[in-house]
C-alpha positions as a Markdown table, in Angstrom:
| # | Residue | x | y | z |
|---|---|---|---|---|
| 1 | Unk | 6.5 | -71.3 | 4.4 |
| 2 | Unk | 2.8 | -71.4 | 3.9 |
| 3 | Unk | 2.4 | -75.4 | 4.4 |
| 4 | Unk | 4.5 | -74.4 | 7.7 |
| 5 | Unk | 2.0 | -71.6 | 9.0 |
| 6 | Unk | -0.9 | -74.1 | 8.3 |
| 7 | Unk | 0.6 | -76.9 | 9.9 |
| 8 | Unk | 1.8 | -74.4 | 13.0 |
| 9 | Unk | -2.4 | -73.7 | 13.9 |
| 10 | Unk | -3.3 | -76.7 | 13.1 |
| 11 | Unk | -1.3 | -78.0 | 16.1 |
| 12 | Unk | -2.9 | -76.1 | 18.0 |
| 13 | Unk | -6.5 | -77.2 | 17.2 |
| 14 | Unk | -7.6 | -74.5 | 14.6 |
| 15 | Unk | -8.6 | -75.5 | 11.2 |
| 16 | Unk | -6.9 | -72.7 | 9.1 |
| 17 | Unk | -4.5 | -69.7 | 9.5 |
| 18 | Unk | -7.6 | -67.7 | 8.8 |
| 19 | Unk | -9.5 | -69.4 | 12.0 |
| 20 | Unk | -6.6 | -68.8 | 13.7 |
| 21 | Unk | -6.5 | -65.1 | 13.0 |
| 22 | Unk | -10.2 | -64.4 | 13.6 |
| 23 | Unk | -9.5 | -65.5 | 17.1 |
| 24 | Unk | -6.8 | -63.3 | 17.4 |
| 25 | Unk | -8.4 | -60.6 | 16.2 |
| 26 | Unk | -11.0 | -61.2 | 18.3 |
| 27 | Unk | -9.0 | -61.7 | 21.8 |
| 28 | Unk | -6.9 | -58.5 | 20.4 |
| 29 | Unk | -10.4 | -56.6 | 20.4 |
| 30 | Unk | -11.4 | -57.9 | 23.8 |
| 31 | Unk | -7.6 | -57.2 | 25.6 |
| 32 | Unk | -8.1 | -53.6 | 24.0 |
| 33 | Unk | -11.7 | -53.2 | 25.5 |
| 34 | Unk | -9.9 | -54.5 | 28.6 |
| 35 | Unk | -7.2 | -52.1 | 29.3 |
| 36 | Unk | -9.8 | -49.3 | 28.7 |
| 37 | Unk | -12.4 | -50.3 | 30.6 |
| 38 | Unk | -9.2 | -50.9 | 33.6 |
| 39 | Unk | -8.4 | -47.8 | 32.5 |
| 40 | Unk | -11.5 | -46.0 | 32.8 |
| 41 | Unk | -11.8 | -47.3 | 36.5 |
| 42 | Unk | -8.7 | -46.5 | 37.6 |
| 43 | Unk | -9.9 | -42.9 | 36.6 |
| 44 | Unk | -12.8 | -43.2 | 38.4 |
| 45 | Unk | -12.0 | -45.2 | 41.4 |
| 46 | Unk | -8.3 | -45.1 | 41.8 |
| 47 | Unk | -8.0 | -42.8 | 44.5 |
| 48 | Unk | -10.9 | -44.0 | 45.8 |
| 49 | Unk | -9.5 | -47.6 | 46.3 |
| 50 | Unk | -6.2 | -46.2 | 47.7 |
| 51 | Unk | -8.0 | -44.0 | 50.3 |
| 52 | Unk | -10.1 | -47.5 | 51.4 |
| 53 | Unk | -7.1 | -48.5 | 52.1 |
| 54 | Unk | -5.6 | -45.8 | 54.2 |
| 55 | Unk | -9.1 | -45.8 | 56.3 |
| 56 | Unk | -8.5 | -49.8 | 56.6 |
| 57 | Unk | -5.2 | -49.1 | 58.4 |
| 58 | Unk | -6.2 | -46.3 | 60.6 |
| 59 | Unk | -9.2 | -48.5 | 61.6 |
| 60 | Unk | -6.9 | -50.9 | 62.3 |
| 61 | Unk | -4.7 | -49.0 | 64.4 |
| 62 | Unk | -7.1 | -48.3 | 66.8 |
């Protein structure tokens, strides 16, 4: 099973099951950063953003 993991990352271009989880490790720590800094503006600015566009189609109304 191991000889199959190995030869699974090695198809896709990483040199060992341990590369391969460093990377994921790393895009799992950036994806989490992600969602909390999306989350964090949504606090911040969701309201915000939806009231723009309210004002965008009254302005356009008139």
């Amino acid at each position: 099973m191991k000889k199959r993991l190995s030869s699974i990352v090695r198809e896709y271009k990483f040199d060992s099951v341990q590369a391969f989880y460093k990377e994921f490790d790393a895009a799992k720590k950036e994806n989490l950063e992600y969602q909390v800094a999306c989350a964090e503006y949504e606090k911040i600015y969701g309201e915000k953003a939806a009231d723009s566009v309210s004002v965008r189609d009254r302005l356009h109304k008139h």
